[in-house]
C-alpha positions, 0 to 999 in steps of 0.5 A, a space after each residue: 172434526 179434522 181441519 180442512 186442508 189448506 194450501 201452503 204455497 202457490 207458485 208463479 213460474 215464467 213459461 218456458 218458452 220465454 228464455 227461447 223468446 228472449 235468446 237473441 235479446 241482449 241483457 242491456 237495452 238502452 233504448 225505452 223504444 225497444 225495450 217496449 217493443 221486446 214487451 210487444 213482442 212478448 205480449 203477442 207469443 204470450 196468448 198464442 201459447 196459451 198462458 194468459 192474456 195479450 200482457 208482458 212487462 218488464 223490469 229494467 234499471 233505469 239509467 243502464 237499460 239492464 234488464 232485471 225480469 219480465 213477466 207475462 199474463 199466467 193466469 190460465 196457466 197457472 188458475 191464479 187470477 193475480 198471475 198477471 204480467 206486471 205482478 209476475 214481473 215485479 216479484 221475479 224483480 224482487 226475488 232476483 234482487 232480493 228486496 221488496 222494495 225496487 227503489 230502496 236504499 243501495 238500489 239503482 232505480 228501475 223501471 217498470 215497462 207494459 204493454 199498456 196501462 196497467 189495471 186496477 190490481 196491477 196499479 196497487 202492485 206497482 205504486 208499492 213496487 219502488 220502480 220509480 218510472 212506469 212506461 207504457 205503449 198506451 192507456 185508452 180504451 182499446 185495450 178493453 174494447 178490443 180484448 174485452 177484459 175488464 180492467 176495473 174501476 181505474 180512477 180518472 187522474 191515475 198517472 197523477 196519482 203514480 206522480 204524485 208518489 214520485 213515480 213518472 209516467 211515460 206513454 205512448 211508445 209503440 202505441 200502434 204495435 200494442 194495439 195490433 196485439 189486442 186487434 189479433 188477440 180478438 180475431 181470435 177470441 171471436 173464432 173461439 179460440 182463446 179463452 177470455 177470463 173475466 171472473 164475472 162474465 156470466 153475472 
């Protein structure tokens, strides 16, 4: 009996019309505060081109402001459940450097910025990334309740846990501008007009 074919790669590509988005935006961005509201700004174009769902993040070194990659959610565009921002960032991150390890010996040390916190896949993924500071527009419960995508079992103390390992945890910027992202993402999943991708939602 022959072999059944397997697949011997699968590809995580940037959208296009990310390079348009970002044409304006200078490679160093000092401020956190607009770094985030560049990764807002992504977020929002992200579902309304119809690549994924309401996420962006980027990769950026720390002490400069250097941008390093971005990322947004690919899942519809690419069927790839783990195609979600802030893996696409770190492994964009990873290539261009040429290193698995963001925070090893000869690099400046990054930082990882998303839109809000990140879920239980993208927590694993960025506690073993090397970005040694996680910055964040939000963590409550809006994301959920307004976009209604399960985000998973996270545990209660998660930002303690990302301490704990020497990676800093900053909340809170541009807070109300992620939000207004899920409150228009759901006026549009309630006029049918995105797809919501939960894997289990008919259970």
């Amino acid at each position: 009996m022959d072999f059944p074919p397997l697949a011997a790669q699968f590809t995580i590509s940037l959208p296009g019309w990310v390079r348009d988005e970002l044409a304006d935006v200078p490679e160093v961005i000092p401020s956190r505060d607009e770094r985030i509201a560049v990764v807002n700004r992504l977020a929002d174009r992200n579902w309304r081109e119809g690549n994924g769902g309401p996420f962006a993040a980027m990769i950026a070194e720390t002490a400069t402001g250097r941008i390093v990659s971005v990322g947004v959610n690919v899942v519809l565009a690419t069927n790839i459940s783990l195609g979600h921002a802030e893996v696409t960032a770190i492994g964009m991150a990873q290539t261009r450097l040429g290193t698995w390890d963001l925070g090893g010996d000869g690099q400046p040390e990054h930082e990882l910025l998303v839109n809000w916190r990140p879920c239980v896949q993208c927590y694993g993924a960025t506690m073993w990334s090397g970005i040694r500071t996680l910055v964040i527009a939000g963590s409550g419960p809006e994301c959920e309740d307004l976009t209604t995508f399960d985000e998973g079992p996270m545990i209660d103390d998660w930002a303690g846990a990302f301490e704990a390992r020497g990676i800093r945890v900053i909340q809170d910027l541009r807070r109300d501008e992620a939000v207004d992202v899920f409150r228009a993402y759901r006026a549009a999943v309630e006029s049918g007009g995105v797809t919501v991708y939960n894997a289990r939602a008919a259970d």
